[in-house]
C-alpha positions, 0 to 999 in steps of 0.5 A: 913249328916256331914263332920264333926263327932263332928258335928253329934254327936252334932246333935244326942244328940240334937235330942235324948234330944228332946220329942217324939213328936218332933221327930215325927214331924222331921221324917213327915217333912223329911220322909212323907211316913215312908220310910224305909231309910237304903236301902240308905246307903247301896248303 
C-alpha cells in the first residue's frame, strides 16, 4: 500500500516491466500459499 498514487503507479510499472519469473518469484515471497487477496480489500 501507498499513501502516495505517484508512487504506486511507479511501483506497478516497475513490476509489469519485470520477466514472468520475477513476478513469481514476488507473488511466493509475499504470497507462499496463492491466496486469493481481494477478499482483503473488500474489507
Amino acid at each position: 500500500m501507498f499513501n502516495d498514487i505517484n508512487d504506486a503507479i511507479s511501483r506497478e510499472k516497475q513490476i509489469k516491466s519485470g520477466s514472468r519469473k520475477k513476478k513469481l518469484e514476488l507473488i511466493k515471497e509475499f504470497n507462499q500459499k496463492w491466496r486469493d487477496l481481494s477478499e482483503d480489500l473488500c474489507s
